[in-house]
C-alpha positions in Angstrom: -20.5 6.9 -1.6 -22.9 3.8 -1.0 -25.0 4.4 2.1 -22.7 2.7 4.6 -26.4 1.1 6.7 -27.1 -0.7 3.6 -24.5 -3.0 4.3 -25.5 -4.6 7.6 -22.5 -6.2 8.4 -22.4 -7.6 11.8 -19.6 -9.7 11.8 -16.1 -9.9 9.1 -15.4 -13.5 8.5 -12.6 -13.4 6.4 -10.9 -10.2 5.9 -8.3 -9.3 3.1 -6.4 -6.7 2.1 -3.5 -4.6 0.7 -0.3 -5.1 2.1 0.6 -1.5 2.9 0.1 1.3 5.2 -3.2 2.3 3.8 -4.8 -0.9 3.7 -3.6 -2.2 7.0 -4.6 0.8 8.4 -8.1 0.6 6.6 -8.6 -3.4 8.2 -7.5 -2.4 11.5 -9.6 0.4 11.6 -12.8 -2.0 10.7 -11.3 -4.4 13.6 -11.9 -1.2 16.0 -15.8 -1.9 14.5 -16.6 -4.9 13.6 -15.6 -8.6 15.3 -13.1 -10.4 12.6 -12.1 -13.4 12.5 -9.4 -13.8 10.0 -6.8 -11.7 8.1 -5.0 -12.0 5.1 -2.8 -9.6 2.7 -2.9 -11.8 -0.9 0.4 -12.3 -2.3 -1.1 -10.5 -5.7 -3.2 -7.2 -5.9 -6.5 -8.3 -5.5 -6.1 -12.1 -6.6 -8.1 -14.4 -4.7 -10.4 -17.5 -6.1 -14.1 -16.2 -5.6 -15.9 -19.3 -4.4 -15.5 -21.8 -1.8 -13.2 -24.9 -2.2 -14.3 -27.1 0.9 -12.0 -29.6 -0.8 -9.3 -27.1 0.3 -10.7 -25.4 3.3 -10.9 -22.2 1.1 -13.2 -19.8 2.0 -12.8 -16.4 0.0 -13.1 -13.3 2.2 -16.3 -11.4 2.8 -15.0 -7.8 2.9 -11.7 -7.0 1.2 -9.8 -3.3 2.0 -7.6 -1.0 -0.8 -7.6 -3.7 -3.9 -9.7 -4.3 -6.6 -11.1 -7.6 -6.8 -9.7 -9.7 -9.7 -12.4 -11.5 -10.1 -15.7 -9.6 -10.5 -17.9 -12.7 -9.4 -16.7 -12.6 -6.4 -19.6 -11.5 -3.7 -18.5 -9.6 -0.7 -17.9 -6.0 0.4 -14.9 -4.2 -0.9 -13.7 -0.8 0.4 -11.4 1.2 -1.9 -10.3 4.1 -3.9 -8.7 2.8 -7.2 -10.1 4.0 -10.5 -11.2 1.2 -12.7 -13.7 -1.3 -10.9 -16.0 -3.1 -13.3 -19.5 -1.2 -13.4 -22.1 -2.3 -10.6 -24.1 -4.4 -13.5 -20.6 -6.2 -14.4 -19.6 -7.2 -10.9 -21.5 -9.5 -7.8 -19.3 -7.4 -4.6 -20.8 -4.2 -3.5 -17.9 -1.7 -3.5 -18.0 1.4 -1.2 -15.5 3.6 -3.4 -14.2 7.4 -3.4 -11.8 9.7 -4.3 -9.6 9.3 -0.5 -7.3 6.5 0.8 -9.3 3.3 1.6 -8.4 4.4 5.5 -10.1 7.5 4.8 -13.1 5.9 3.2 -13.3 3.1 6.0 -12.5 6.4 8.6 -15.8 8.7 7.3 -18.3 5.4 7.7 -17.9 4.4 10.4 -15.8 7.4 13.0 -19.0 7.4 15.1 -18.0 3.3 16.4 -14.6 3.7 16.2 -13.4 4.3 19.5 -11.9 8.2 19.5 -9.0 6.7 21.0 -8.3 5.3 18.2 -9.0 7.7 15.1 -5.1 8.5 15.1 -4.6 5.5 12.8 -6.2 6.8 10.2 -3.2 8.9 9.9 -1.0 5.9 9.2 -2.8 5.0 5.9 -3.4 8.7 4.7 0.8 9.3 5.2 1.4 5.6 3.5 -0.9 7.0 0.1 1.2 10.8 0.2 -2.5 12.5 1.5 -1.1 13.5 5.2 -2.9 16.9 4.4 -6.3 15.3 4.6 -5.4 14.5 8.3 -8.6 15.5 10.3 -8.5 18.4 12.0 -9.5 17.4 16.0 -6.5 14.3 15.1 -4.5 16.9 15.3 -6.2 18.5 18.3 -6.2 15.6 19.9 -2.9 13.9 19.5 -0.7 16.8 19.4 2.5 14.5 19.6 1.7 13.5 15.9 3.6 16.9 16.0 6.5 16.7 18.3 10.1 16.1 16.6 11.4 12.9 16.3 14.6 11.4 15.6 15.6 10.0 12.4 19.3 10.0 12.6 22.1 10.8 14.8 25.8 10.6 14.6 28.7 12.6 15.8 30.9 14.1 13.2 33.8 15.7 14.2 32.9 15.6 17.7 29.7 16.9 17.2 26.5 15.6 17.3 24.6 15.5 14.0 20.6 15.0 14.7 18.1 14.7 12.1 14.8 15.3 13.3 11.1 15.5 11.6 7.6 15.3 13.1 6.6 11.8 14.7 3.5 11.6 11.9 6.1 11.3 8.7 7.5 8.6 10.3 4.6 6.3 11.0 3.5 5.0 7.9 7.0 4.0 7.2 7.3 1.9 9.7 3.9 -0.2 8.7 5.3 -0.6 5.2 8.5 -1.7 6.1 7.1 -5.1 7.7 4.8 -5.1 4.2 8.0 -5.6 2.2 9.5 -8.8 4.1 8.1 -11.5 2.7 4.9 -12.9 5.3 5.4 -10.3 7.9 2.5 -7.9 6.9 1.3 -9.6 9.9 3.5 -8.2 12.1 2.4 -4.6 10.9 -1.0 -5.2 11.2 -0.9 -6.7 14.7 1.2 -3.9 16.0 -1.2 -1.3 14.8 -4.2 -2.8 15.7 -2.6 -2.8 19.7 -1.3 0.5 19.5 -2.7 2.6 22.0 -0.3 5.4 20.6 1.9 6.4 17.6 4.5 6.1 19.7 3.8 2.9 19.7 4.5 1.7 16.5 8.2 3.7 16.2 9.4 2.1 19.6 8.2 -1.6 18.5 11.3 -3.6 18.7 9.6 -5.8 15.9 8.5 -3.0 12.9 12.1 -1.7 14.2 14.0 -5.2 13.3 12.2 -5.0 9.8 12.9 -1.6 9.4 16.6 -2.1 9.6 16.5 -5.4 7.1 14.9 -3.3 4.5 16.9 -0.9 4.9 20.2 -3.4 4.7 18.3 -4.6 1.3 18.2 -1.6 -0.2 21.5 -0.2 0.1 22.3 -3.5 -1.6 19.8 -3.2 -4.4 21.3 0.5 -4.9 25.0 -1.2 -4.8 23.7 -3.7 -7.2 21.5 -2.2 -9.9 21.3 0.4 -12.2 18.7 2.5 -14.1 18.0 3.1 -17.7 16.5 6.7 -18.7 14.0 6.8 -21.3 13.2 10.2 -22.5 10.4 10.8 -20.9 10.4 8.2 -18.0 12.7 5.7 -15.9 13.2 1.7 -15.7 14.9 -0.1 -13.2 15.5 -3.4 -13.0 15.4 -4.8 -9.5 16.3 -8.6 -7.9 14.9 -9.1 -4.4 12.7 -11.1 -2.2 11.6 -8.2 -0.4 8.5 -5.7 -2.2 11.2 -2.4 -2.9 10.2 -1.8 -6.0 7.4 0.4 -4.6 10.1 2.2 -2.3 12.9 2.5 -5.3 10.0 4.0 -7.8 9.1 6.6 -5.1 12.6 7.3 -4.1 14.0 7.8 -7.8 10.4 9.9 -8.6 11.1 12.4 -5.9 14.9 12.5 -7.3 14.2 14.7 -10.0 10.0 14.7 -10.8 11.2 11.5 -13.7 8.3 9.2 -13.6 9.5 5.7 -12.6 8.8 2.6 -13.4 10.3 -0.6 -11.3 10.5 -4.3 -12.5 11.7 -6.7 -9.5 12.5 -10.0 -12.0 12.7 -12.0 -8.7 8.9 -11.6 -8.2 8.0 -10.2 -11.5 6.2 -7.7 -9.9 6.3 -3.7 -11.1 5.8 -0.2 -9.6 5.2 2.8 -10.9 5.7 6.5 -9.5 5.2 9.5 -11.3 3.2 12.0 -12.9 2.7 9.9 -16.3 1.8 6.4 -14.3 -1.5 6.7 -15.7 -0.1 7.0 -19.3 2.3 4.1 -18.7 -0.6 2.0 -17.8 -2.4 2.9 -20.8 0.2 2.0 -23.2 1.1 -0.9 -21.5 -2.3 -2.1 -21.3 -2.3 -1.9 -25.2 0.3 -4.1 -25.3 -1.1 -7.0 -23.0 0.6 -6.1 -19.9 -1.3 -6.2 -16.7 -1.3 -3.0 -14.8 -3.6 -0.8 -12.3 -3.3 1.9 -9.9 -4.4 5.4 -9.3 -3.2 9.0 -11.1 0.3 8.9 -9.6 0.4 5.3 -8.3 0.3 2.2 -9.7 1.7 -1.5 -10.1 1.4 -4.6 -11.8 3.1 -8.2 -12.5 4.6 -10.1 -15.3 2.0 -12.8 -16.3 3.0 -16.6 -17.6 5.2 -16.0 -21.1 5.7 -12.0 -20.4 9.7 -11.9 -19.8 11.7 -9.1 -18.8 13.6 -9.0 -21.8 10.3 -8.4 -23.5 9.2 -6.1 -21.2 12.1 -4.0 -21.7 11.8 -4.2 -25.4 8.5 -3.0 -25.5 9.0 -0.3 -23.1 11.5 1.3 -25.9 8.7 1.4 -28.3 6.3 3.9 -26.2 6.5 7.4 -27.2 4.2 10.1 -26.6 3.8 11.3 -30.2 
């Protein structure tokens, strides 16, 4: 990894990043660091114009967290773990990169200023990108109610209580993301983490609660309203929804039965994929002009201007593996 004093930041002007636990965790973590004056999730994975528009107001950011840049003229600082970023003599940004969560990454440069009350919320983005067991050790030591049993469910069935209970820790990132999926309320989840004093902080906020219970309202429907087609050797599913579910609904249907999954939500045109053959997905999709990046496992994309769905799903019949 770059050495971290070479970068001599002193101030974050204009800070971007992914909207999701990992790279909400990763910005607030440099917030615990670093003054910042401005935050923003782009609407699109890594899209922003590179240069100043004063005709606008626009000023692109000067650090962005868990994205790579579209645009490899842009000059700033990018923190992140995805595969693929344009070689060091093909790019202007300086990218600090490795093999863990952006959180992570973010976490090991600077844990010496973060404030130790604070190093729990590295947790958040490490459960939100499926690596809780790369959770530092002395976290646990230190905020042993990461541990305790919390509920996710109760009910009484037959007049008896029915209580479904899992450590505190699964359930934070969960909470983060489901604010991420609303349409401009990322905001919300980065605020409340960034004033979190404790986890319990973020499954007790009335807010991250309210948006909980819409995406869960929206998914049921989605599940109601949709169905997916098997492919022999992965899944598609069609989605129609404001909210961003299609990450949620390729995990969900991936952990069903280990079927790799890939998502389409035609009211965004964005895509999601899950699954042990993401990477090949991307690969052949790639070949065929379609716009797709991610990590082994995880992975996402969009339709661009003239790619239908009816295309899309045409030329998703035609991949095979032999």
């Amino acid at each position: 990894m770059l050495d971290i004093n070479s970068l001599k930041i002193k101030t974050i002007d204009n800070l971007y990043m992914h909207d999701d636990a990992d790279g909400i965790s990763a910005a607030v973590l440099l917030g615990h660091v670093f003054k910042v004056n401005k935050v923003f999730c782009p609407e699109n994975f890594g899209e922003w114009e590179p240069f100043p528009d004063i005709a606008k107001n626009y000023i692109p950011p000067d650090v962005c967290c868990d994205m790579i840049p579209q645009h490899p003229e842009w000059k700033g600082i990018c923190f992140d773990h995805h595969p693929n970023h344009p070689p060091a003599s093909e790019r202007k940004y300086t990218l600090v990169w490795d093999q863990v969560p952006a959180s992570m990454i973010v976490y090991n440069a600077y844990k010496k200023l973060i404030p130790a009350k604070y190093h729990w919320k590295v947790a958040v983005g490490l459960i939100g990108d499926g690596q809780g067991d790369t959770i530092p050790t002395h976290i646990w030591r230190s905020n042993p109610e990461l541990l305790h049993g919390y509920s996710m469910y109760v009910a009484e069935k037959y007049g008896k209580l029915v209580i479904s209970t899992y450590p505190l820790y699964i359930r934070l990132s969960s909470f983060i993301n489901a604010a991420c999926k609303i349409p401009d309320k990322w905001y919300v989840a980065y605020q409340v983490l960034k004033n979190a004093k404790s986890p319990m902080d973020l499954v007790e906020d009335p807010a991250l609660g309210a948006c909980k219970r819409a995406v869960k309202e929206e998914y049921n429907r989605i599940l109601k309203d949709s169905r997916p087609i098997d492919f022999p050797h992965f899944r598609y599913w069609r989605i129609d929804s404001t909210m961003k579910l299609e990450r949620t609904i390729g995990w969900k249907s991936e952990q069903k039965d280990l079927k790799t999954t890939l998502v389409l939500n035609i009211k965004t045109n964005r895509m999601s994929v899950r699954g042990k053959l993401s990477l090949f997905l991307f690969e052949e999709l790639t070949k065929m002009g379609y716009k797709l990046a991610g990590h082994p496992g995880f992975g996402g994309g969009k339709l661009e201007k003239g790619q239908s769905p009816e295309q899309f799903l045409k030329d998703l019949r035609k991949i095979k593996l032999i």
